[in-house]
C-alpha positions as CSV (number, residue, x, y, z in Angstrom):
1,X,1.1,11.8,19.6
2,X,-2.6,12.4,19.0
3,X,-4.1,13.5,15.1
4,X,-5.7,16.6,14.9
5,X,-8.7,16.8,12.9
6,X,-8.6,18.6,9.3
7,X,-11.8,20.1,9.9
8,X,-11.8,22.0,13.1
9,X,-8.0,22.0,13.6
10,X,-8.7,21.5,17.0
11,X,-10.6,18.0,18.3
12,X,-8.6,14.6,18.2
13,X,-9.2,13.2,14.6
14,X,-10.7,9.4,15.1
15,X,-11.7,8.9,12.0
16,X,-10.0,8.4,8.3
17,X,-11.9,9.6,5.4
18,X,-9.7,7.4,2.6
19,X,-12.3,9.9,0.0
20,X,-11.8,12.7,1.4
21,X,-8.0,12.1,2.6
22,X,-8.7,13.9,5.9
23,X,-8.4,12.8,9.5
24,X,-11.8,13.7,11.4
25,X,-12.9,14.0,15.1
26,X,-16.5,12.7,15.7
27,X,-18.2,15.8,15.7
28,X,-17.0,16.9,12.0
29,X,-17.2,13.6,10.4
30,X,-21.0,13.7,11.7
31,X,-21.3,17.5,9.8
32,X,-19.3,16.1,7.0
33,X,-20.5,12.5,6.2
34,X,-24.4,12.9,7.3
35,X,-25.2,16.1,5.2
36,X,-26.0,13.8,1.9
37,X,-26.3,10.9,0.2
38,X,-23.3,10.5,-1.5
39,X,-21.2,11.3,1.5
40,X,-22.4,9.3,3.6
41,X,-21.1,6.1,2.1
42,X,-17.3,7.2,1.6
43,X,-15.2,4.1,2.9
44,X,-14.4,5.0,6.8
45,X,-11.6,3.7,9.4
46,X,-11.2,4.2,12.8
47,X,-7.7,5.8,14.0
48,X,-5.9,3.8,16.6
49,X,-4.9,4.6,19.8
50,X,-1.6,6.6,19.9
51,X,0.2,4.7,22.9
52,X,-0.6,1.6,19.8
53,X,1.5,3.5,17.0
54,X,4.5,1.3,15.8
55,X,8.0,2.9,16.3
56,X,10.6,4.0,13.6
57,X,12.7,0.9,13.1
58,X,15.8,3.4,12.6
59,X,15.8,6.0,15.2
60,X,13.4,3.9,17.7
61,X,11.7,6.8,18.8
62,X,9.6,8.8,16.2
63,X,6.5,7.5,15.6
64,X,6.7,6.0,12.5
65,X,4.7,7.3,9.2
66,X,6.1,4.7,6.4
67,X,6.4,1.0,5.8
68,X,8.7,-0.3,3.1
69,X,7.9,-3.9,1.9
70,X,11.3,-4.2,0.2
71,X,13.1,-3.4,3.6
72,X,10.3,-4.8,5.9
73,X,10.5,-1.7,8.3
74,X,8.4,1.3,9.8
75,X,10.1,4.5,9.0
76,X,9.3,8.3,10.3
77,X,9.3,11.0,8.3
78,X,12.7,12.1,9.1
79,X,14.6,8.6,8.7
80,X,12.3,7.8,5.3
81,X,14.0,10.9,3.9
82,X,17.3,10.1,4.8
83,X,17.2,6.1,3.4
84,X,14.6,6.9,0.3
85,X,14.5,10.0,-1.0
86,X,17.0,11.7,-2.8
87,X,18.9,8.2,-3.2
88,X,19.1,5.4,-5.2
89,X,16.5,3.4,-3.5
90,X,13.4,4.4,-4.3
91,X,11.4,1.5,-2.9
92,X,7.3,1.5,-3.0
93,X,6.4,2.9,0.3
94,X,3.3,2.4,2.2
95,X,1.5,5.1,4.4
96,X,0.8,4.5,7.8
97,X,-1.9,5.9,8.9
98,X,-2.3,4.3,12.3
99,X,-5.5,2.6,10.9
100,X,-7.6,-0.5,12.7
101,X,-10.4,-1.6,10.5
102,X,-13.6,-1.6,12.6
């Protein structure tokens, strides 16, 4: 599973604009982050491979989207809805975003 870019809707995304909260291929991050100043120094991380993104812990096969420090396990979208949301347990979440710092 690959991440589109939020620009062109079309490229692999392989960048993570934390700023901007968009997922950009190397083309559109150039457009976007090199056209001022200020935008060039928003804080950004390079998107991992996808044959490296971590597995739901639950289901074992949808790439998985959340982490939850109380149950110290990966979650997809699909499972994270069924355990957190809606219940009781509404633990803090973390997003995965299938980061590596560079």
């Amino acid at each position: 599973m690959r991440t589109i870019c939020d620009v062109c809707d079309s490229a692999a995304a392989i960048i993570f604009c934390a700023a901007d909260e968009a997922a950009l291929c190397r083309s559109c991050d150039e457009k976007v982050h090199m056209c001022n100043k200020l935008a060039s120094r928003h804080v950004r991380v390079g998107l991992a491979d996808p044959s490296n993104v971590p597995r739901c812990d639950i289901c074992e096969n949808a790439p998985a989207f959340f982490y939850c420090e109380v149950d110290g396990s990966s979650l997809c979208l699909q499972c994270d809805m069924i355990v957190h949301v809606g219940g009781k347990r509404t633990h803090g979440r973390y997003l995965l975003l299938r980061q590596r710092v560079e």
